[in-house]
C-alpha positions as MATLAB code, in Angstrom:
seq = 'XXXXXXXXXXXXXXXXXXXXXXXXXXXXXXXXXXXXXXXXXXXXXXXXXXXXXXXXXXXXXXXXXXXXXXXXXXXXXXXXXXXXXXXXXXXXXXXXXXXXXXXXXXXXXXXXXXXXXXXXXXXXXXXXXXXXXXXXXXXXXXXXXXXXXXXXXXXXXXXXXXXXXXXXXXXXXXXXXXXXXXXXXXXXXXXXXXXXXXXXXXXXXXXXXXXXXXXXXXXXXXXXXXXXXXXXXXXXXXXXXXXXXXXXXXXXXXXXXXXXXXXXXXXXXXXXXXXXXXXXXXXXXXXXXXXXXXXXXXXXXXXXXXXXXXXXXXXXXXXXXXXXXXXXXXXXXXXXXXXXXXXXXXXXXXXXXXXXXXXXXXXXXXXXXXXXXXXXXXXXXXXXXXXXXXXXXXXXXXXXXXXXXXXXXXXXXXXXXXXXXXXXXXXXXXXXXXXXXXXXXXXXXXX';
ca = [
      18.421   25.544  -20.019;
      21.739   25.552  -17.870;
      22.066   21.774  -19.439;
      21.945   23.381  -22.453;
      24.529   25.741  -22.312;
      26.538   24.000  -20.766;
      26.232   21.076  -23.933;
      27.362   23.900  -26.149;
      30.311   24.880  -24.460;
      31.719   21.176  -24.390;
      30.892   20.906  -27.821;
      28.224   18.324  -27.687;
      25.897   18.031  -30.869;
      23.256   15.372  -29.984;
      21.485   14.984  -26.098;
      19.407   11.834  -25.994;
      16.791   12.209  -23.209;
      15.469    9.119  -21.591;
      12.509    9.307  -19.311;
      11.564   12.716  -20.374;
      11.481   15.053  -22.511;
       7.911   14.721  -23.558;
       6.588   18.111  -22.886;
       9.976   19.715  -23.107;
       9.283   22.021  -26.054;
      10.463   24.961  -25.215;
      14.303   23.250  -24.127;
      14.292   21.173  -27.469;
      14.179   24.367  -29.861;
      16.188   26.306  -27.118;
      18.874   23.394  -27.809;
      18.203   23.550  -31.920;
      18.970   26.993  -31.802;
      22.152   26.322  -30.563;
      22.724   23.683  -33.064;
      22.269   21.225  -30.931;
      19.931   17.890  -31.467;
      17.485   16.315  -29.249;
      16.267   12.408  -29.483;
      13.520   12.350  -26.727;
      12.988    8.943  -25.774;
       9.921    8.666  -23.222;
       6.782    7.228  -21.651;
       4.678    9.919  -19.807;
       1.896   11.187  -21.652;
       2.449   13.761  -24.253;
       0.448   16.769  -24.198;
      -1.193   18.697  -27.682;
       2.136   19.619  -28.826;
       5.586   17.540  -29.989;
       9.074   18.809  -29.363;
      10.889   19.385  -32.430;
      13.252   16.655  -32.582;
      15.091   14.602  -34.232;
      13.235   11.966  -32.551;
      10.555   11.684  -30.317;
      10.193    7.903  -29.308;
       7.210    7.045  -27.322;
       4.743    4.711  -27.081;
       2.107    6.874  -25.740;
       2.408    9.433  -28.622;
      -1.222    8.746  -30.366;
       0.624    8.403  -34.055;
       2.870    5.634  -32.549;
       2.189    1.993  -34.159;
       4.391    0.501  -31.841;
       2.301   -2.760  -31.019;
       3.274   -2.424  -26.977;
       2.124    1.422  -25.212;
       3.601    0.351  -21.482;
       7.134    0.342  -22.418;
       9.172    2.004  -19.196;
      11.464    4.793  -20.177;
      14.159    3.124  -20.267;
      12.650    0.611  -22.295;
      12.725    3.074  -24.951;
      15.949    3.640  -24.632;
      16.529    0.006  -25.220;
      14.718   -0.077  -28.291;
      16.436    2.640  -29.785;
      20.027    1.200  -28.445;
      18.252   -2.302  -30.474;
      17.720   -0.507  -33.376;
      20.610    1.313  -33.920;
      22.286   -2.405  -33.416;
      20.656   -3.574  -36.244;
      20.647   -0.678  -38.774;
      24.944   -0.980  -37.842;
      25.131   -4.963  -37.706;
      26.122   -4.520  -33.868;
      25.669   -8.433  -32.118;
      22.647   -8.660  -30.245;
      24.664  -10.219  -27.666;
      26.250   -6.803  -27.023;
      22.557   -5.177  -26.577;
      20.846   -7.971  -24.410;
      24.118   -8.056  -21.673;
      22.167   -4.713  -20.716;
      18.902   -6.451  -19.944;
      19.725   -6.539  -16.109;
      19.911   -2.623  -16.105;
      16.624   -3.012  -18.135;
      14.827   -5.301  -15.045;
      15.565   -2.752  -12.488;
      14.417    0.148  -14.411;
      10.790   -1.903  -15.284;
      10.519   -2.898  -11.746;
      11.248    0.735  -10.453;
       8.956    2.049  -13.112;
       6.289    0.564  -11.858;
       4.929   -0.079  -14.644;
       2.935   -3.118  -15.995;
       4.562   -6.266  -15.831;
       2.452   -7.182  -19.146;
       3.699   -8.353  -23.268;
       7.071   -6.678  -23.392;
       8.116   -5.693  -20.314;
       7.244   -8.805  -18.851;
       9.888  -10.630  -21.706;
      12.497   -8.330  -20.420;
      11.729   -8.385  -16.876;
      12.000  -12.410  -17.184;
      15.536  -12.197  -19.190;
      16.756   -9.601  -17.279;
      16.245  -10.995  -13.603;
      18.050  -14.677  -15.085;
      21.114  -11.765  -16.138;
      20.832  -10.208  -12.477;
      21.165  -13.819  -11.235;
      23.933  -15.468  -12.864;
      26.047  -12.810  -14.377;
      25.119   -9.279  -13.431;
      27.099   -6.083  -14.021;
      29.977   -4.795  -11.652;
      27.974   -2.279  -10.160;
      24.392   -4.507   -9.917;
      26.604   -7.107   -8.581;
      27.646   -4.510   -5.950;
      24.390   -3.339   -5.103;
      23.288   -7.132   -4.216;
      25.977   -7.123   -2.061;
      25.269   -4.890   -0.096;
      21.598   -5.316    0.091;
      22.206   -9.153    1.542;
      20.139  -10.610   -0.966;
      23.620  -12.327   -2.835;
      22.821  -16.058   -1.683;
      19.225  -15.975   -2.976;
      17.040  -16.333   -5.836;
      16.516  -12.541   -6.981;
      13.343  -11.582   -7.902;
      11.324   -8.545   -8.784;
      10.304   -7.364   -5.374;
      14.150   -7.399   -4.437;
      14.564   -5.057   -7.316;
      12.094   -2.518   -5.898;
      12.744   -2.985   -2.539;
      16.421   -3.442   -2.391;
      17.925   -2.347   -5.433;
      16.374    0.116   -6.694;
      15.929    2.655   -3.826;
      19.691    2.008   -3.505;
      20.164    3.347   -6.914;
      17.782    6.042   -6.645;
      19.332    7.857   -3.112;
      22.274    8.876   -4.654;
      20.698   11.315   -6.768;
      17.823   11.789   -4.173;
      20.489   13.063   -1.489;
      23.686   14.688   -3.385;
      23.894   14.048   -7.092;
      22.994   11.440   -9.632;
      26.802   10.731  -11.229;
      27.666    8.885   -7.972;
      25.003    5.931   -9.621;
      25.602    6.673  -12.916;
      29.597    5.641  -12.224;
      28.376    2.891  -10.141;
      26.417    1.249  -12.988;
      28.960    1.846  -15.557;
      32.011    0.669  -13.705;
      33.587   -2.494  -14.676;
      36.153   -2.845  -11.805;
      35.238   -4.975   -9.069;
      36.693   -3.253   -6.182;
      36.224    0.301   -8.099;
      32.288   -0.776   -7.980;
      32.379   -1.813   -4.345;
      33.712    1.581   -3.416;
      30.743    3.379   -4.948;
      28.619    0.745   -3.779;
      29.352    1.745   -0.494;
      28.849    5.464   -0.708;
      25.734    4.702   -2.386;
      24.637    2.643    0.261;
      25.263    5.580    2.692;
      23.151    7.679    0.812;
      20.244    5.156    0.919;
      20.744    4.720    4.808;
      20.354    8.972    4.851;
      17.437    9.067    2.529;
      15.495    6.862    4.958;
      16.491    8.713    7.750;
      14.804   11.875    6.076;
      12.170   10.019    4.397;
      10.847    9.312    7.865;
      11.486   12.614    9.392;
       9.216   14.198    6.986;
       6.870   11.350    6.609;
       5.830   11.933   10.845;
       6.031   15.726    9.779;
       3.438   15.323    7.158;
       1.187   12.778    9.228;
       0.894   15.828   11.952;
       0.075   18.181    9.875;
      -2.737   16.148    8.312;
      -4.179   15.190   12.005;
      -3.931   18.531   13.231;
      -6.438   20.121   10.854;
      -9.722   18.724   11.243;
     -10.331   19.567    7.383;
      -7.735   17.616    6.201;
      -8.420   14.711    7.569;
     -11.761   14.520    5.910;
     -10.772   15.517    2.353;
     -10.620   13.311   -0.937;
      -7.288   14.573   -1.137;
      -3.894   15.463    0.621;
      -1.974   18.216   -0.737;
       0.911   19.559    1.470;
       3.279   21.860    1.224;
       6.558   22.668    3.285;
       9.593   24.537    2.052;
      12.176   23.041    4.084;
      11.212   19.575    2.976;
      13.709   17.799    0.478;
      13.353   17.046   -2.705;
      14.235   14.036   -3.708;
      12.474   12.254   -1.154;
       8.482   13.866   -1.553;
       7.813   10.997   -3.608;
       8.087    8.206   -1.798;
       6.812   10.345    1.305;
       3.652   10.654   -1.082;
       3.354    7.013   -1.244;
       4.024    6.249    2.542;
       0.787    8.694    3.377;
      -1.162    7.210    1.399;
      -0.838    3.925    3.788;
      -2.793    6.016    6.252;
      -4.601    8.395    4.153;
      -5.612    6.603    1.346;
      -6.478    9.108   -1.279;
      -4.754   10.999   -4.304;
      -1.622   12.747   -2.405;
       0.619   15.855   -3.566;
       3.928   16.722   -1.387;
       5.006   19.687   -2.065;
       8.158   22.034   -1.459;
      10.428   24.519   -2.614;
      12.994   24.695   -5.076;
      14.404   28.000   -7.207;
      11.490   29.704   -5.770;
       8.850   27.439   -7.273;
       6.224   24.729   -5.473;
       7.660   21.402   -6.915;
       6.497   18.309   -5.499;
       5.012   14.636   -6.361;
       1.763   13.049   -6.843;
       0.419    9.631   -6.121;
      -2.415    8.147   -6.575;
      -4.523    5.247   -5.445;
      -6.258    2.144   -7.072;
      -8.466    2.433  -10.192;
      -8.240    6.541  -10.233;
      -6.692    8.710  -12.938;
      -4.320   11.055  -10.994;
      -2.806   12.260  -14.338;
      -6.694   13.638  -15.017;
      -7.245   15.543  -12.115;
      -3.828   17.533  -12.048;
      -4.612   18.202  -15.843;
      -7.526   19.985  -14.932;
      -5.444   21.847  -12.922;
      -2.706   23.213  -15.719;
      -3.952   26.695  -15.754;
      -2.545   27.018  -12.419;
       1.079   25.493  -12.902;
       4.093   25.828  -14.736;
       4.673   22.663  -15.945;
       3.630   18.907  -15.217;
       4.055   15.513  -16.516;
       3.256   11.738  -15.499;
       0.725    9.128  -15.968;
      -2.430    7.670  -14.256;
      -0.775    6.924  -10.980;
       2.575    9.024  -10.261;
       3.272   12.807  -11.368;
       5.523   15.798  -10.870;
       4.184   19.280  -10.954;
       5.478   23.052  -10.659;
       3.511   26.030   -9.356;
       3.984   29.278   -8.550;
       4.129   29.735   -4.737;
       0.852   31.605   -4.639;
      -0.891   29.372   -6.504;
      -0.924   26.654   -3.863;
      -4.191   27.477   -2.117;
      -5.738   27.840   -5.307;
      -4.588   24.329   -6.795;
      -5.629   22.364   -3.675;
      -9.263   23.427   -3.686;
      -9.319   22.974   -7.520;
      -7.464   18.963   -6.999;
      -9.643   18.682   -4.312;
     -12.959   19.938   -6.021;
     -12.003   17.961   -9.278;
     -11.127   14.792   -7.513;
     -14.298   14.666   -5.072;
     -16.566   14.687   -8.410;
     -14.877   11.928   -9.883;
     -13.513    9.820   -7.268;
     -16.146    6.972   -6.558;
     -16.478    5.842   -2.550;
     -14.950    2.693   -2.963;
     -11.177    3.971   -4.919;
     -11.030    5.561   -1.369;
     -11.366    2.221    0.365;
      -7.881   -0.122    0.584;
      -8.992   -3.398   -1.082;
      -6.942   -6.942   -1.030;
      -7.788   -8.400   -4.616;
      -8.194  -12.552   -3.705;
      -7.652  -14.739   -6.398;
      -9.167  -17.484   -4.681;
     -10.046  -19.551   -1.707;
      -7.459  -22.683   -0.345;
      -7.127  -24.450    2.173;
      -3.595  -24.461    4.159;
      -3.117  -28.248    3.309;
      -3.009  -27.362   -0.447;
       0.113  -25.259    0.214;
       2.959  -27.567   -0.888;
       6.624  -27.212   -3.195;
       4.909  -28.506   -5.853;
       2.219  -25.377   -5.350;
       4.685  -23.259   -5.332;
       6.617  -24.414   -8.062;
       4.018  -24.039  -10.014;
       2.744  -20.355   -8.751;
       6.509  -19.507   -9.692;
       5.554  -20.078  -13.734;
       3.837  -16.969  -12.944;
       6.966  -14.875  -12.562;
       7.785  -11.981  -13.177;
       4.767  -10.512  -10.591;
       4.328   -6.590  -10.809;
       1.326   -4.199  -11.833;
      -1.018   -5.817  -14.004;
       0.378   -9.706  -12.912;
       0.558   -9.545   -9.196;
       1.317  -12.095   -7.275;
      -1.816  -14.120   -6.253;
      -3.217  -13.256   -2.366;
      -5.328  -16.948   -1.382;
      -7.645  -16.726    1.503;
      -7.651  -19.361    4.231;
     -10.839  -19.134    6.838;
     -10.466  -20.609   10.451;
      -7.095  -21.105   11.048;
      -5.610  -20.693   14.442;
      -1.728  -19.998   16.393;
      -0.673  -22.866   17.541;
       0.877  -20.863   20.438;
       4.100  -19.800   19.491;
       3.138  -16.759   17.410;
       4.750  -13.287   18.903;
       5.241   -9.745   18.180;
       8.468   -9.101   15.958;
      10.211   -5.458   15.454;
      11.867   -2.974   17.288;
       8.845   -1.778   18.405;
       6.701   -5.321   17.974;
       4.859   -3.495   14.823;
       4.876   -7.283   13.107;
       3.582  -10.957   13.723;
       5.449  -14.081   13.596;
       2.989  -16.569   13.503;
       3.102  -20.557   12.953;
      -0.766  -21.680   11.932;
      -2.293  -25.142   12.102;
      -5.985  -25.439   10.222;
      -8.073  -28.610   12.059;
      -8.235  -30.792    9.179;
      -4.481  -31.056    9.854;
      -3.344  -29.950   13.340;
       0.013  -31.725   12.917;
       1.308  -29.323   10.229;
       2.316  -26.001   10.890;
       2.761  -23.488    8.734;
       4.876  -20.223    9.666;
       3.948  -16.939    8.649;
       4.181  -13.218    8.749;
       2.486  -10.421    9.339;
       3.633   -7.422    8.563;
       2.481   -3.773   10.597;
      -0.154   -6.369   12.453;
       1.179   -5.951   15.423;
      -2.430   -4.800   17.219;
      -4.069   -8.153   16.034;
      -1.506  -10.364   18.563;
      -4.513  -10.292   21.349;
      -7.168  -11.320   19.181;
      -4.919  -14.002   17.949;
      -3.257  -15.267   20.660;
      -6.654  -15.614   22.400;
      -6.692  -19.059   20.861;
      -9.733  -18.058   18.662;
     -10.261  -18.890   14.521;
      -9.089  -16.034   12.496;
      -9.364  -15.634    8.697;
      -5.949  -14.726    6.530;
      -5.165  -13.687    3.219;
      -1.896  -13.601    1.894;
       0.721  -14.766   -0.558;
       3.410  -17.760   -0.307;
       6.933  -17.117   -0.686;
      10.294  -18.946    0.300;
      11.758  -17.573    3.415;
      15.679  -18.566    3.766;
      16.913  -18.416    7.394;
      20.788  -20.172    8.283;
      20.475  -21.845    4.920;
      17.300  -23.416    5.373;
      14.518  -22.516    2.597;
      10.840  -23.276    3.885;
       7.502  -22.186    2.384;
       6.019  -18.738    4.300;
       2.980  -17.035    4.642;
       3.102  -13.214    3.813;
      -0.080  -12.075    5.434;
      -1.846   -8.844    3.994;
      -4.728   -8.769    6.283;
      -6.387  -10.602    9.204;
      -9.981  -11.078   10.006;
     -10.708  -11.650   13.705;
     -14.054  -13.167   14.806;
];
């Protein structure tokens, strides 16, 4: 409501909301009361009741025709910024030199790289490549990934949580000038700050990551549950989310973080594979103030006192309709090759594929019986990772390097000389300007 007010005292008549807004019905008549409009333009689900608004754009809305539902939020917004184009004879040209900004928010999103978004995605990471904005162009300088080809896991990896920390650690305008500037050296500057902020959010991110893991191992309860739902005060705020998603790498399982903020519980959900997070914290609403999200990711807001209460309801809820195997970590294989089939004409082709995300990932092969040729070591600061080169004995002579990421316990097993099974995914690894073919490995099975 402090928005709000503070809309009306600089005179502003119209608020477009992008990536909320949904369930905001008590701010949007707070806001027409004041004379002030509202167009919502969203993609969480919307609960029984519409704001009243001008407009309430989103795809999720059950009256909405709109032949795509998966849109991200901001690819609302860019549907609205296309219409209004049209309607006022702007040039599409004008609209589409925002499709970079459009990539990075659908890769961010995480949401399905399916119809639309994939069409975006695809235009948007050729804009990103050879003629992004000031800012963008910024960013990809000083994430290191300027000399290569830029695709959609540099966006989420690299990008994106570079763009995120600045809001996630002080305040949101520091990105917000970023991606509007259009001075070179102006856009480094920010860069840079940004780029501070990211290097600070990690710092906490971890802090609190090895804070939640104790508190999970020292309860004997806990570590048993369908659930994790955790709560600490001091923890902050802008970095519960992707503390939710780092637990779930060792507790696999729907996961709230919770802490404080103006006196209320406010945290993040994730979820796992297959379930319906957005379900089970529905069942919960009698208990919070507000909530909003989809099948996999939420926000929530409870009264302090209600904390106890909503974890044995989450908990109860989720252990009736949670199956045994959404608790179990699977590797989807597309199918089975052998390492001789891996060639750059393979991977040319596996790159028609593109853009990979939710819904179009990119394909994991399994190889069986392939052995180190006896130069594969333990990589990392604290030799957490495998670099491996692997020879199959239909064709000992080629060798084919991969890595394997947090597989760092497997290096006896391997190194023993014995046949191991992999699966994994084949990318282009660029080292001193040299591009070879690389195996990313996502698991390992040791005879």
């Amino acid at each position: 409501f402090k928005g709000i007010d503070y809309a009306k005292k600089q005179g502003i008549s119209l608020v477009i909301a992008l990536d909320c807004g949904i369930k905001a019905i008590d701010k949007v008549a707070y806001a027409k009361e004041r004379g002030i409009d509202f167009i919502i333009c969203d993609h969480h689900n919307p609960g029984d009741q519409i704001p009243d608004a001008v407009a309430v754009l989103d795809p999720k809305r059950v009256d909405c025709s709109y032949p795509f539902s998966e849109l991200s939020g901001c690819g609302v917004g860019f549907k609205l910024v296309q219409a209004f184009s049209l309607k006022n004879k702007i040039s599409t040209d004008r609209v589409y030199r925002y499709l970079d900004l459009v990539a990075v928010s659908i890769a961010s999103d995480i949401v399905p790289l399916t119809g639309e978004n994939r069409i975006m995605a695809y235009c948007g990471l050729r804009q990103l490549n050879d003629n992004p904005s000031m800012g963008l162009k910024a960013i990809i300088n000083l994430s290191g990934i300027a000399e290569k080809e830029i695709n959609i896991e540099d966006v989420v990896f690299k990008i994106g949580p570079r763009i995120n920390a600045a809001g996630r650690i002080e305040s949101g305008k520091s990105a917000v000038n970023l991606l509007i500037s259009e001075d070179e050296g102006e856009a480094r500057i920010i860069g840079e700050r940004v780029d501070n902020y990211n290097d600070e959010r990690r710092s906490i991110d971890s802090n609190i990551t090895q804070e939640a893991l104790a508190l999970i191992e020292q309860d004997a309860k806990q570590i048993y549950n369908k659930t994790t739902v955790l709560f600490n005060p001091n923890w902050h705020k802008g970095v519960i989310g992707i503390v939710a998603s780092r637990l779930i790498d060792t507790f696999y399982r729907p996961t709230v973080i919770l802490t404080e903020s103006n006196g209320f519980a406010t945290g993040s959900a994730r979820s796992v594979a297959g379930y319906d997070l957005y379900q089970a914290i529905e069942s919960c609403s009698d208990l919070l103030e507000n909530f909003g999200g989809h099948k996999y990711a939420a926000g929530l807001t409870m009264k302090v006192e209600n904390i106890t209460k909503f974890h044995k309801k989450f908990e109860k809820f989720v252990s009736e309709t949670i199956t045994p195997e959404q608790l179990i970590p699977v590797v989807e294989i597309d199918t089975e090759i052998s390492l001789y089939d891996i060639t750059p004409g393979f991977y040319k082709m596996l790159n028609r594929f593109e853009p990979f995300g939710p819904e179009n990932m990119t394909p994991i092969f399994l190889t069986e019986n392939v052995v180190d040729n006896g130069t594969g070591k333990k990589v990392g600061a604290t030799g957490d990772h495998l670099k491996l080169n692997l020879i199959q004995e239909k064709d000992p002579y080629k060798v084919y390097p991969a890595i394997a990421f947090q597989q760092g316990s497997r290096y006896d097993g391997i190194s023993s000389g014995n046949a191991f099974d992999i699966c994994y995914s084949v990318e282009e690894n660029e080292f001193m300007g040299r591009k070879n073919l690389q195996l990313n490995i996502k698991d390992i099975k040791l005879d």
